[in-house]
DORO-377169 format. One line per field, with one value per residue: residue number from 1; residue in one letter; x, z, y of N, C-alpha, C in turn. Coordinates in steps of 0.05 Angstrom, whole numbers. Atoms other than C-alpha are relative to their C-alpha. Example, Ala and Ser with C-alpha at 12.3 -4.5 7.8 and 13.67 -1.06 7.14 Angstrom:
<pts>
nr	c(1:2)
rest	c(a:s)
neast	c(18:-16)
nup	c(0:-1)
nnorth	c(-24:-24)
caeast	c(246:273)
caup	c(156:143)
canorth	c(-90:-21)
ceast	c(18:-15)
cup	c(0:14)
cnorth	c(24:22)
</pts>
This chain:
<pts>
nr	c(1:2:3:4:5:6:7:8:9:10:11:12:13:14:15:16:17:18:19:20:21:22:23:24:25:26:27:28:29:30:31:32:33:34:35:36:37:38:39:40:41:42:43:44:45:46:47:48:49:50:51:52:53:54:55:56:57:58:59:60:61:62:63:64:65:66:67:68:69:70:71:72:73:74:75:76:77:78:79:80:81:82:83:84:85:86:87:88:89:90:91:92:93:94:95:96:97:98:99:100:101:102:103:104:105:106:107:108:109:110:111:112:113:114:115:116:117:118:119:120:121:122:123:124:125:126:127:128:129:130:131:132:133:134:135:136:137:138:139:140:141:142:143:144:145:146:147:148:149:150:151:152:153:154:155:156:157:158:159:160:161:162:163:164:165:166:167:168:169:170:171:172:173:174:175:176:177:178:179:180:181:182:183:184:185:186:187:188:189:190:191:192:193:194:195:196:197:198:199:200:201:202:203:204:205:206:207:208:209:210:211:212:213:214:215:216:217:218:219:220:221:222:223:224:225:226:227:228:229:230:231:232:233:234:235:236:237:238:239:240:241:242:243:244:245:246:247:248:249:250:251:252:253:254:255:256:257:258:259:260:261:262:263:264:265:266:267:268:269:270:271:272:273:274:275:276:277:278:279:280:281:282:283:284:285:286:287:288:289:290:291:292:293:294:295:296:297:298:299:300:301:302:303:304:305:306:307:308:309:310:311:312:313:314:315:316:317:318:319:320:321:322:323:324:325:326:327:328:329:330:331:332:333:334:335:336:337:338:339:340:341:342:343:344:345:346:347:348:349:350:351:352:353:354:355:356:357:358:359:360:361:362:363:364:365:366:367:368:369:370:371:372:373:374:375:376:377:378:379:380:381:382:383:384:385:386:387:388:389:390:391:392:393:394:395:396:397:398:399:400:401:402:403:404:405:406:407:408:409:410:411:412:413:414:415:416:417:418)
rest	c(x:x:x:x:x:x:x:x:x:x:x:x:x:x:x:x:x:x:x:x:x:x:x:x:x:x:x:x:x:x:x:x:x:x:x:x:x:x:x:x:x:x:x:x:x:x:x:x:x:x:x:x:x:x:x:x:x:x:x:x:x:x:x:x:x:x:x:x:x:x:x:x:x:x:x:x:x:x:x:x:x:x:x:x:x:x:x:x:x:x:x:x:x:x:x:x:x:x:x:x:x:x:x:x:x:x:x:x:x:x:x:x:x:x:x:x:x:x:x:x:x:x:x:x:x:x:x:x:x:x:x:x:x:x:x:x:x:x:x:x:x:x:x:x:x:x:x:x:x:x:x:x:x:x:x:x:x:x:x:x:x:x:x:x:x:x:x:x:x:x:x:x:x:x:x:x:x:x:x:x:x:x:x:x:x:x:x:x:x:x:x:x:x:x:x:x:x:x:x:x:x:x:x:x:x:x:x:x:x:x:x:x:x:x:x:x:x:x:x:x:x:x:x:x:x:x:x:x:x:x:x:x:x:x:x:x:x:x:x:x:x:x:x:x:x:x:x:x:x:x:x:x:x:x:x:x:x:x:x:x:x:x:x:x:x:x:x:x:x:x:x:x:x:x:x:x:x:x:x:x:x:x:x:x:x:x:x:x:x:x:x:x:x:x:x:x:x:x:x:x:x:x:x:x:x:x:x:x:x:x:x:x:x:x:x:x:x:x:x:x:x:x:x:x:x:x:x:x:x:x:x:x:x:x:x:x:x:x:x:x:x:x:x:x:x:x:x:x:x:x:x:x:x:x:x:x:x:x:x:x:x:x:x:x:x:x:x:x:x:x:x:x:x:x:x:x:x:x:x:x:x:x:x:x:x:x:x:x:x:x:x:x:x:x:x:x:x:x:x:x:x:x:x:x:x:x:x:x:x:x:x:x:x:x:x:x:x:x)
neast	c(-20:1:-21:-13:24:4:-6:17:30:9:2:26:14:-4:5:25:11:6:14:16:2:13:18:27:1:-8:5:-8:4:-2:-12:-5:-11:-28:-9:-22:-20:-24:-16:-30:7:-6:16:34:8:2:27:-14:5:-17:13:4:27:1:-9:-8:-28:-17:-19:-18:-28:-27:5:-19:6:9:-22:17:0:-25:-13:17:-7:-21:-21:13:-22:-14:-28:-4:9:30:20:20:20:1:-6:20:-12:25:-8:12:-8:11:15:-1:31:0:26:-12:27:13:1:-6:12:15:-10:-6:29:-16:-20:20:24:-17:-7:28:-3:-10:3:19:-5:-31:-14:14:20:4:36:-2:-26:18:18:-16:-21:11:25:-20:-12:12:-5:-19:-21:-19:-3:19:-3:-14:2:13:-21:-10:19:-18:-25:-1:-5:23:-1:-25:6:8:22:-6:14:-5:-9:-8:-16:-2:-17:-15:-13:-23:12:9:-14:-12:16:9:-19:-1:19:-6:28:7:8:23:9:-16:-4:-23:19:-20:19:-22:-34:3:-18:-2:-9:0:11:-19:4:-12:-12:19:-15:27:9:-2:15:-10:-23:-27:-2:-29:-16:-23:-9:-17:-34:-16:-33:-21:-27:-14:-36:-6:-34:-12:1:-8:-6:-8:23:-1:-4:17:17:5:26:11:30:24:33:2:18:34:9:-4:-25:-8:-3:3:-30:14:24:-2:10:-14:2:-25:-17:-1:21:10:14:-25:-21:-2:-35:2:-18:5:-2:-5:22:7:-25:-25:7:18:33:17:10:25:17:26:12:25:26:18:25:14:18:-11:-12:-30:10:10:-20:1:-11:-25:-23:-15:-14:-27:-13:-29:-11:-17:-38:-13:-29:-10:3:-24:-19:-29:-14:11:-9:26:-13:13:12:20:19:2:29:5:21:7:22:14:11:-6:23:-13:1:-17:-24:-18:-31:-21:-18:-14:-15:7:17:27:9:26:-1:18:30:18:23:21:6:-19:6:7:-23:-18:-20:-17:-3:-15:-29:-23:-30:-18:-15:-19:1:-28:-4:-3:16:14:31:27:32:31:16:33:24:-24:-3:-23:-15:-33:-27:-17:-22:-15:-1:-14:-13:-27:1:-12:25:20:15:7:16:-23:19:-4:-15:-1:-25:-2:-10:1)
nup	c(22:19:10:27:16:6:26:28:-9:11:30:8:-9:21:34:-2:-7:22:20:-18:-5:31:1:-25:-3:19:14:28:19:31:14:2:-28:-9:-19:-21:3:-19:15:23:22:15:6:10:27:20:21:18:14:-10:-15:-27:-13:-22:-18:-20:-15:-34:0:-13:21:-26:-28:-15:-36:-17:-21:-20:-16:-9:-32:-21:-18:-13:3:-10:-13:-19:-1:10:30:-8:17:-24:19:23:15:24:12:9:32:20:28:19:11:38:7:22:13:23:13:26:13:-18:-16:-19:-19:-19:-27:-19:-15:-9:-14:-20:-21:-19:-27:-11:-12:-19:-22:1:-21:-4:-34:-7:10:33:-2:-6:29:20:-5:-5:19:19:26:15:28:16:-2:-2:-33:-8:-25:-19:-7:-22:-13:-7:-24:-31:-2:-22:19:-12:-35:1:-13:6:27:28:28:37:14:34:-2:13:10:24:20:-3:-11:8:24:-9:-6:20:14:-12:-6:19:10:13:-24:-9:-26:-11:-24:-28:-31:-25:-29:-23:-7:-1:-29:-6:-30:-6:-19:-10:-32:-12:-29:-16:-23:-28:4:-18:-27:-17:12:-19:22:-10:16:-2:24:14:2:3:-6:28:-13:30:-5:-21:-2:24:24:-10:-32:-16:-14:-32:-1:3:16:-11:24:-1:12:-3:-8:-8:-28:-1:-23:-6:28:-1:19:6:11:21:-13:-31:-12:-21:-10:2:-20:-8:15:2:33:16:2:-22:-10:-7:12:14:-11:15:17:28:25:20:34:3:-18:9:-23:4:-22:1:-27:-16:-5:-16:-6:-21:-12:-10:23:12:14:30:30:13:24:-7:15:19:-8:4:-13:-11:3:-17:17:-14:-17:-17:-35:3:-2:14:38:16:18:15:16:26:9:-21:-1:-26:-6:-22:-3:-2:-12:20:23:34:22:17:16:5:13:-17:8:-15:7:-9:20:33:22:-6:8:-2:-18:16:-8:-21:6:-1:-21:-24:-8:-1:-15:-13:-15:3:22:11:34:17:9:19:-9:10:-5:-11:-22:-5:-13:16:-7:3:-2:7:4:14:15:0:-19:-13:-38:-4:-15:-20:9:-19:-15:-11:10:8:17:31:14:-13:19:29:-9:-7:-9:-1:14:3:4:18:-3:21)
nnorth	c(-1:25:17:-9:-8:-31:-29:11:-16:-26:-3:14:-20:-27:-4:2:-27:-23:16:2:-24:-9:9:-9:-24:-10:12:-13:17:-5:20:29:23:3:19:-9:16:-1:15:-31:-20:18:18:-9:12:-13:15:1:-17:-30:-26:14:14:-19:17:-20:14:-12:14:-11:4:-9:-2:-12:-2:-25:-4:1:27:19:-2:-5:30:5:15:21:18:-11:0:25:8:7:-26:-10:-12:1:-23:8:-10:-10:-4:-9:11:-18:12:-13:0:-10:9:9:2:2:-13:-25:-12:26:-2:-20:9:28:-10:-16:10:16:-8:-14:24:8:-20:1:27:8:16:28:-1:28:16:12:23:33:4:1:28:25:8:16:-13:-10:27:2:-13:24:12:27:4:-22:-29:9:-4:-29:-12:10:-19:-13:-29:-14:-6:-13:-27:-26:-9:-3:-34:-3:-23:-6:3:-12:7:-21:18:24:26:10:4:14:20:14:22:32:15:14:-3:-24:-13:4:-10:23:-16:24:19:12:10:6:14:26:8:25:6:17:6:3:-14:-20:14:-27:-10:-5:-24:-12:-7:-26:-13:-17:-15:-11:-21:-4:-22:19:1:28:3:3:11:-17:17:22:-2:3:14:29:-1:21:9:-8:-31:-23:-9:-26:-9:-28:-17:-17:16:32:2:0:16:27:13:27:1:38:19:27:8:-9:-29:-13:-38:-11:-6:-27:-2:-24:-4:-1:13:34:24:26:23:16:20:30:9:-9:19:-18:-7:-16:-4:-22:-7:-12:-16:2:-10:10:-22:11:-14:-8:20:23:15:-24:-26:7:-7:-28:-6:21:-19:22:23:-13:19:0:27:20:13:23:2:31:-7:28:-14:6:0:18:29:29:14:-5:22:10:-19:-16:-3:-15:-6:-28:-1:-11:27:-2:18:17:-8:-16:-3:-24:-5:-10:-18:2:-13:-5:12:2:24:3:27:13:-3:18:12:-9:15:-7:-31:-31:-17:9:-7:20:1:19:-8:27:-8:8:19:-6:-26:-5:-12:-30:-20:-20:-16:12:-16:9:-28:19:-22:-23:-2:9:-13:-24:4:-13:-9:3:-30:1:-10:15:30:-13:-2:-9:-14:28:14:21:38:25:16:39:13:30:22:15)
caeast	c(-486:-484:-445:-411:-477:-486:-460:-496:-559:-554:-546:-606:-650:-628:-641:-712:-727:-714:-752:-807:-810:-818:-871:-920:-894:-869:-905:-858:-915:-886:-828:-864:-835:-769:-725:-672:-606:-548:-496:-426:-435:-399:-447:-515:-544:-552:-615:-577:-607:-566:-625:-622:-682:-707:-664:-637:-568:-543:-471:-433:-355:-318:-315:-283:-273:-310:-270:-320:-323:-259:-228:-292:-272:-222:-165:-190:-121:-93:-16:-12:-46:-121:-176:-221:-269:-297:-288:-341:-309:-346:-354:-380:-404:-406:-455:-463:-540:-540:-598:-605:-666:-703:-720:-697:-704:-732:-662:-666:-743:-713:-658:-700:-756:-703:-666:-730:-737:-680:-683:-751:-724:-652:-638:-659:-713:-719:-790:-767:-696:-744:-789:-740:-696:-748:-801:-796:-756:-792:-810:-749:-708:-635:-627:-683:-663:-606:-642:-680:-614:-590:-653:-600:-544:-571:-573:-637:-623:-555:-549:-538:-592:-560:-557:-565:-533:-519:-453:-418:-368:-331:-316:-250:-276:-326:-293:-247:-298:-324:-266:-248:-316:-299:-371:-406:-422:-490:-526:-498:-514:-466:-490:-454:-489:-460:-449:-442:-420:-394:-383:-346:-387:-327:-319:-286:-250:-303:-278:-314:-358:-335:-355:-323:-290:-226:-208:-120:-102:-35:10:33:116:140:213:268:334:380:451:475:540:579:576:609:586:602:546:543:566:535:483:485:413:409:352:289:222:257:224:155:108:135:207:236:282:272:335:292:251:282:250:297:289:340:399:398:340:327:297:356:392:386:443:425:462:464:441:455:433:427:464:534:530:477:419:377:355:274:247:183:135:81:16:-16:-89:-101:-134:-118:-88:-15:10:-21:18:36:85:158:217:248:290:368:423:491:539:555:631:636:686:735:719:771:825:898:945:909:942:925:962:955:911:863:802:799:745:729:682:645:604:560:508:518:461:465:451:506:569:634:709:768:818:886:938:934:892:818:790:716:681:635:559:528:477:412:392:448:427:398:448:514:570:623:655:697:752:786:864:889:937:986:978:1045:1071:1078:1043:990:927:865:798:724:686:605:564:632:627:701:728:786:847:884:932:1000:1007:1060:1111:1178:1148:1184:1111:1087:1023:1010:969:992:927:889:935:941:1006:1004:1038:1066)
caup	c(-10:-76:-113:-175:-206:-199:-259:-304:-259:-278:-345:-344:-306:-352:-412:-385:-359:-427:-461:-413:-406:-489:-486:-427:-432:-500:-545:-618:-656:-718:-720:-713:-674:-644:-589:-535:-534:-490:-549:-572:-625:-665:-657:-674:-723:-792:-840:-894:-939:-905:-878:-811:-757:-706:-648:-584:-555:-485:-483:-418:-449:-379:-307:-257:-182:-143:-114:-58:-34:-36:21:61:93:141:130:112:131:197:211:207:138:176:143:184:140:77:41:-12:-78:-105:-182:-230:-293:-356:-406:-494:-506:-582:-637:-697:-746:-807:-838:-830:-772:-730:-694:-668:-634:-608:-574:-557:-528:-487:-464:-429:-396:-369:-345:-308:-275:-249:-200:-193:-142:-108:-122:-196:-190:-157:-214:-266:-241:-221:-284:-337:-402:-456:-519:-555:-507:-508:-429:-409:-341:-331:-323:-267:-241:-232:-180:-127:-142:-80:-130:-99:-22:-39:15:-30:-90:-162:-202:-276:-296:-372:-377:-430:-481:-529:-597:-595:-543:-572:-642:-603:-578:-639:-672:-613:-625:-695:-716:-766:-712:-688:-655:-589:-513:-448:-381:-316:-261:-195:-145:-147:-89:-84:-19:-9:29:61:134:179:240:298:349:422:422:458:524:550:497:525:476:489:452:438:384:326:339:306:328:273:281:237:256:301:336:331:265:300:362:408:447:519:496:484:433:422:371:353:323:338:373:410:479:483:542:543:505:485:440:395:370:319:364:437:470:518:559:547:591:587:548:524:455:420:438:471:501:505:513:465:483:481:438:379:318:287:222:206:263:261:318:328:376:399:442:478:490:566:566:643:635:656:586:584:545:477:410:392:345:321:288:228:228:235:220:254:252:309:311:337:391:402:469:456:508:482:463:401:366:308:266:186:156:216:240:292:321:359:406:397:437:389:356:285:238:195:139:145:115:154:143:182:177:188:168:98:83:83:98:95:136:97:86:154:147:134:191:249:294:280:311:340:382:361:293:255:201:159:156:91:94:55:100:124:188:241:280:255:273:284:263:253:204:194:145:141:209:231:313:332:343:405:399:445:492:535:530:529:479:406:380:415:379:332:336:372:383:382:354:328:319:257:265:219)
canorth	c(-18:-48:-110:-110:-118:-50:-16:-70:-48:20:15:-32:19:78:47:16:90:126:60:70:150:157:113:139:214:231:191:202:181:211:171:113:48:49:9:25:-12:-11:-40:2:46:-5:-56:-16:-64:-34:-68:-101:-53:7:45:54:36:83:72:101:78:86:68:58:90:105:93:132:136:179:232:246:177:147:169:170:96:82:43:-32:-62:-69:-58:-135:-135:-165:-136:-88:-55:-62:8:9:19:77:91:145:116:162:147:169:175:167:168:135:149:125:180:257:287:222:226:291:272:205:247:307:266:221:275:312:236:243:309:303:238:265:210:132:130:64:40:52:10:-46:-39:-38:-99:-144:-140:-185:-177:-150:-204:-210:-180:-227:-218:-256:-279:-237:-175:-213:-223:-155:-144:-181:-125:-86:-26:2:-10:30:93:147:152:152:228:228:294:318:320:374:344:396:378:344:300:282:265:228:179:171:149:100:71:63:79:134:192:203:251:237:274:249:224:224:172:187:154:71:41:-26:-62:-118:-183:-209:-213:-162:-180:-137:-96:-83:-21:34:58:114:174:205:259:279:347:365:402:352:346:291:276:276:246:291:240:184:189:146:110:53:35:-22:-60:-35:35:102:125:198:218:287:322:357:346:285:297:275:253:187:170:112:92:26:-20:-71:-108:-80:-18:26:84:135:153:225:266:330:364:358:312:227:189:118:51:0:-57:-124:-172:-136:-172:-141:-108:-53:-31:21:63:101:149:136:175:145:181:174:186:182:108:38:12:63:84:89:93:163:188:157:189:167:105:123:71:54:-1:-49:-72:-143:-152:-214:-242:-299:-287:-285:-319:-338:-406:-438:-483:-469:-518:-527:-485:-424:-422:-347:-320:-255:-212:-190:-255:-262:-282:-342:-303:-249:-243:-241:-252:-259:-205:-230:-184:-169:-222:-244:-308:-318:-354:-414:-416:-446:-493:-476:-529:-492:-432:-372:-338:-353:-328:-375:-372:-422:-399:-453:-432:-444:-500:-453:-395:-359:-362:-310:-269:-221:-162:-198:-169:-205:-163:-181:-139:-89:-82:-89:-102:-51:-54:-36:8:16:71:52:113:68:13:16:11:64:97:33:-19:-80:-135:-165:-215:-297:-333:-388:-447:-495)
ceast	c(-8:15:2:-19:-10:-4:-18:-33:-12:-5:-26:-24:-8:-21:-37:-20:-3:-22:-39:-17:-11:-23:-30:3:-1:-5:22:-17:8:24:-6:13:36:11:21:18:21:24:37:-4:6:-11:-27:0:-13:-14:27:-12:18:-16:4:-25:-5:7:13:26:5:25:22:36:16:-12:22:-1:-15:15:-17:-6:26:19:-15:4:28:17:-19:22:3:27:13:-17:-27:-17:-24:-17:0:-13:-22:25:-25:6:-20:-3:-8:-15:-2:-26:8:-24:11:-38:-5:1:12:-20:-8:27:2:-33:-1:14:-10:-22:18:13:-23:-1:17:-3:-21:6:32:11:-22:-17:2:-7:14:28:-14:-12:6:17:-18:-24:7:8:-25:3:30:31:23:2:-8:8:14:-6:-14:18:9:-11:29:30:0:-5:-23:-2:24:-3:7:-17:21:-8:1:6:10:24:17:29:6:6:22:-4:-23:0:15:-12:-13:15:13:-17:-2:-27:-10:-13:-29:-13:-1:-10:20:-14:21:-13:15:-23:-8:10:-2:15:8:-12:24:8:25:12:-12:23:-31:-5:19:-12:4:19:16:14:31:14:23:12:14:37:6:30:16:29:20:31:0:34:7:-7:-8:-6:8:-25:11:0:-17:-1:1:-20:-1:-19:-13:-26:8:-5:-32:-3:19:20:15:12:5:24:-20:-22:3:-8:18:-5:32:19:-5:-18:-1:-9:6:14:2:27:-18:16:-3:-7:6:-11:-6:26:25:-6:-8:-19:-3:-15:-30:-1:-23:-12:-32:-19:-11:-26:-14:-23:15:28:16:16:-5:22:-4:11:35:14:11:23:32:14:18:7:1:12:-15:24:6:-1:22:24:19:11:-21:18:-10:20:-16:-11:-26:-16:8:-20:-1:-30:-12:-18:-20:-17:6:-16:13:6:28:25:28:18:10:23:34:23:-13:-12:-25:-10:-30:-14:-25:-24:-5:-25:-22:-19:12:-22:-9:16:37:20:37:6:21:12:8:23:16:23:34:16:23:8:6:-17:-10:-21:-16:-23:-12:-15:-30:-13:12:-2:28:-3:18:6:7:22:25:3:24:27:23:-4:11:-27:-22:-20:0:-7:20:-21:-37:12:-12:31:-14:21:-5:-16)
cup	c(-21:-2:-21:-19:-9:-20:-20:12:-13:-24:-9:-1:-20:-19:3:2:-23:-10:12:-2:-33:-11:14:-13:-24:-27:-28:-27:-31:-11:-3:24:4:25:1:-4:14:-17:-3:-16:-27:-19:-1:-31:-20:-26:-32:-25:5:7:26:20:15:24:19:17:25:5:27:-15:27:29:19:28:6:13:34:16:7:10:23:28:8:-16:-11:3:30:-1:1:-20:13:-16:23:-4:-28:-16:-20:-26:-20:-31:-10:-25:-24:-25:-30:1:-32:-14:-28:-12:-28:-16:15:23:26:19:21:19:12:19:18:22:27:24:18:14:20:24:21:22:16:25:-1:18:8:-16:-44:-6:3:-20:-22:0:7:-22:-28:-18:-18:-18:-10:13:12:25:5:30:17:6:26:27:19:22:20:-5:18:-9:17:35:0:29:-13:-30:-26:-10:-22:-8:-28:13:-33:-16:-29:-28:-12:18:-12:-26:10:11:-25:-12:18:-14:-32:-19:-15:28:-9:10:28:26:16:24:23:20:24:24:-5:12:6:25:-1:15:19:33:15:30:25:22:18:-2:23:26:9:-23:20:-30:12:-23:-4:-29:-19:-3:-1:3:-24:8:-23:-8:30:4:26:-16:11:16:8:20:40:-5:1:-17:6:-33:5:-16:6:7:15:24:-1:32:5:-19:-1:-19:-8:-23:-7:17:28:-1:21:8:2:26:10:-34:-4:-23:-19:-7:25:1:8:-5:-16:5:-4:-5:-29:-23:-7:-15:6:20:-1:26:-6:28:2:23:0:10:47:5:30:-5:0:-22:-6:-2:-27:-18:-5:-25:-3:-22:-23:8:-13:6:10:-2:22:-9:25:8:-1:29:3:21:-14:20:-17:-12:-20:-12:-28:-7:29:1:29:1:27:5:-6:17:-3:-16:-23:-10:-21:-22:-8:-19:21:-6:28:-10:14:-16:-24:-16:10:-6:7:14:-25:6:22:-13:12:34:33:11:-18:4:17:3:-2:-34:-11:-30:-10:-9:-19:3:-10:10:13:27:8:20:-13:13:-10:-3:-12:-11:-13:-12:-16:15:11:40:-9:7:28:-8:30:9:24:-13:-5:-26:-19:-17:9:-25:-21:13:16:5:-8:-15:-6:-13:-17:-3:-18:19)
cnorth	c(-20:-22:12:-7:18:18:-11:6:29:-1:-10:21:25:-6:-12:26:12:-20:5:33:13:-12:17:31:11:-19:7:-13:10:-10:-33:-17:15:-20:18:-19:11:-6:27:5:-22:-21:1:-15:19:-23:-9:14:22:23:-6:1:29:-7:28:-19:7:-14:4:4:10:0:12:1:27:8:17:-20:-14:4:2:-22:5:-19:-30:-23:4:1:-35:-15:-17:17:13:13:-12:18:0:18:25:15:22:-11:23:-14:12:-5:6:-2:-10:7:-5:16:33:13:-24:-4:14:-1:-14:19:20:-15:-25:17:25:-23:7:27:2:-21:13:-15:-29:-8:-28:-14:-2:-9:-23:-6:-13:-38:-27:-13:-18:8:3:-24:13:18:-24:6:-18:-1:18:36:-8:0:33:4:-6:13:18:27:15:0:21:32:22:-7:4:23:-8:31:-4:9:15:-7:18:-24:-21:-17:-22:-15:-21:-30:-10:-18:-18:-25:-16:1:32:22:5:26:-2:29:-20:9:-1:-15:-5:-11:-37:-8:-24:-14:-32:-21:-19:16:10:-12:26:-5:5:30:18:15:22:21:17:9:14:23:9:4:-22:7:-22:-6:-14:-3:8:-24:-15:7:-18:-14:-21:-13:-25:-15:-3:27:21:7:26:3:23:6:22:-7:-30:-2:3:-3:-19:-2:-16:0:-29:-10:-17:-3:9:33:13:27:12:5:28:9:27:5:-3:-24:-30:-17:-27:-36:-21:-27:-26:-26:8:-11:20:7:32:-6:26:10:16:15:-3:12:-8:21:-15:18:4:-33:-26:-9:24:-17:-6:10:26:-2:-16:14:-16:-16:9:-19:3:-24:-10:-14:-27:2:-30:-2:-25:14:-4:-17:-11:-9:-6:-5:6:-30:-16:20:28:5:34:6:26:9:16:-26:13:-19:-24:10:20:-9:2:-18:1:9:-9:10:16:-11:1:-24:-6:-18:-22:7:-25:-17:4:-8:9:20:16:16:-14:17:-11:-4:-11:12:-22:17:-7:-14:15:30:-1:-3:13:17:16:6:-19:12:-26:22:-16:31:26:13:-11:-2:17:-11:16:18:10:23:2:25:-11:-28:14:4:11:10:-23:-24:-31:-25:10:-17:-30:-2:-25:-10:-17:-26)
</pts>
């Protein structure tokens, strides 16, 4: 592969090949001298008289990806962003062959006699890349060193060979480049040089060869999770995932960072319990099915269903009675952790008292949550909820047929005290 020397290689090459090729092959002795130039149209020097010289331009005016190469490389990330290849970036460059001549006519034998060069040459052979990149500059040519340079762009070890194809630009294109270039138009052919392939030298993190292929066929069914039921759930309870494709080989279903095998399984439709540990708020359940190929290291990574959320309610695990005096703290438990980060409120009654920001320095997590009771708050008895993320607990509600409150909620409760 090449470096990013590359493109200024080619260009070098090119323009030594036509300077080279009109010499040996196509003598023009009837225009006389001339010179090759690589410059923008722009900057073709013009004799302060206003004739112009006998000259031949090669202008790189666009680079484009190759669409034959650049998907040929694997991945060069891994799933923890490592790098594991280095992809070659691979480029087409397009090229403007223009002429410029002295007298009439002397452009169109420049141009003519260049593009036959190019034509008999259509690809960069090695031996004449080595040639080109390693000989010295010509008197008066401003490189000087840095064409010497170029040799160490790799351009000539490259694994696929450089095409020079003519390349067919209609009139509004080509008008259009002119007036970018901002220059009187020219006599002008176009150039496409494929391919250029630049390779990062940057090291790869190696893997161990392989030894043994084990080849596992099977029908792509990726498992789709259409709904979660319920919304709400409770930690211990039951997960019910419906979908499609959710029985594989091997099925599992993943809560953030915990993995669980389901309760009950079929194509349709997974029951699994929630487990515990997983924070209040928003979580997000996955289906995953594991591949086993029949060798030591099972089971391998298959396929995995899209990611479906649900809430978990924090429960109070505080027993009753709950006490508190207004103007002091309550502190309850839950049994559900709660992130530092979250958000959560206590719901008492009709009102809402927030809990403060923790310090940055506390837990991670905690079980144990501290209210400050407004010193002005009413007394009384009142429904207790904890809500994190807008994750409420439930209420109880009374079922006793002789109570006056049957069918309505009745606790968890707190009594404030003056």
């Amino acid at each position: 592969m090449s470096n990013p020397l590359a493109i200024a290689g080619v260009t070098a090459v090119l323009q030594r090949m036509v300077d080279e090729g009109l010499k040996t092959d196509f003598p023009p002795t009837s225009v006389g001298s001339f010179t090759v130039t690589s410059l923008p149209p722009s900057r073709v020097v013009t004799p302060s008289n206003g004739a112009e010289i006998n000259q031949l331009n090669l202008f790189l005016y666009q680079v484009t990806p190759n669409t034959g190469w650049r998907n040929a490389a694997l991945p060069s990330r891994g799933d923890q962003g490592q790098r594991l290849t280095n992809p070659p970036l691979a480029l087409d460059l397009h090229y403007l062959l223009s002429a410029y001549g002295a007298e009439r006519l002397n452009a169109e034998i420049l141009l003519g006699c260049a593009m036959h060069s190019l034509h008999e040459a259509p690809f960069l052979a090695r031996d004449a890349v080595r040639a080109a990149l390693s000989s010295a500059a010509p008197p008066g040519d401003p490189l000087g060193d840095m064409l010497r340079a170029l040799g160490a762009s790799g351009l000539a070890e490259q694994i696929e060979q450089i095409k020079i194809t003519p390349q067919t630009l209609n009139t509004e294109e080509m008008s259009k480049l002119w007036t970018a270039f901002q220059a009187p138009y020219r006599p002008a052919a176009a150039y496409l040089a494929t391919v250029v392939l630049i390779e990062s030298r940057r090291s790869t993190r190696p893997t161990l060869p392989v030894r043994e292929r084990k080849l596992f066929v099977m029908p792509f069914q990726q498992p789709t999770i259409d709904s979660v039921s319920p919304q709400i759930a409770l930690a211990g309870g039951k997960l019910t995932l419906a979908g499609s494709n959710l029985k594989g080989q091997i099925t599992k279903v993943r809560f953030g960072a915990l993995t669980l095998e389901p309760d009950t399984l079929n194509n349709d439709q997974i029951e699994v319990t929630v487990p515990a540990g997983l924070l209040a708020g928003v979580n997000t359940a996955q289906v995953i099915h594991s591949l086993d190929f029949g060798t030591p290291n099972e089971p391998h990574r298959g396929f995995a269903s899209n990611v479906a959320a649900f809430m978990l309610a924090p429960q109070i695990a505080t027993a009753p009675p709950i006490t508190v005096a207004r103007g002091n703290t309550l502190t309850l438990s839950v049994t559900s952790p709660v992130g530092r980060s979250q958000r959560v409120a206590l719901l008492v009654g009709e009102r809402t008292i927030p809990i403060p920001d923790r310090p940055a320095t506390g837990p991670a997590t905690t079980m144990n949550l501290d209210f400050p009771i407004p010193a002005d708050f009413p007394t009384g008895t009142f429904l207790l909820r904890v809500q994190v993320d807008g994750a409420e607990s439930s209420l109880t509600i009374d079922t006793a047929p002789d109570s006056p409150t049957l069918d309505q909620f009745n606790g968890p409760t707190v009594t404030i005290t003056t």
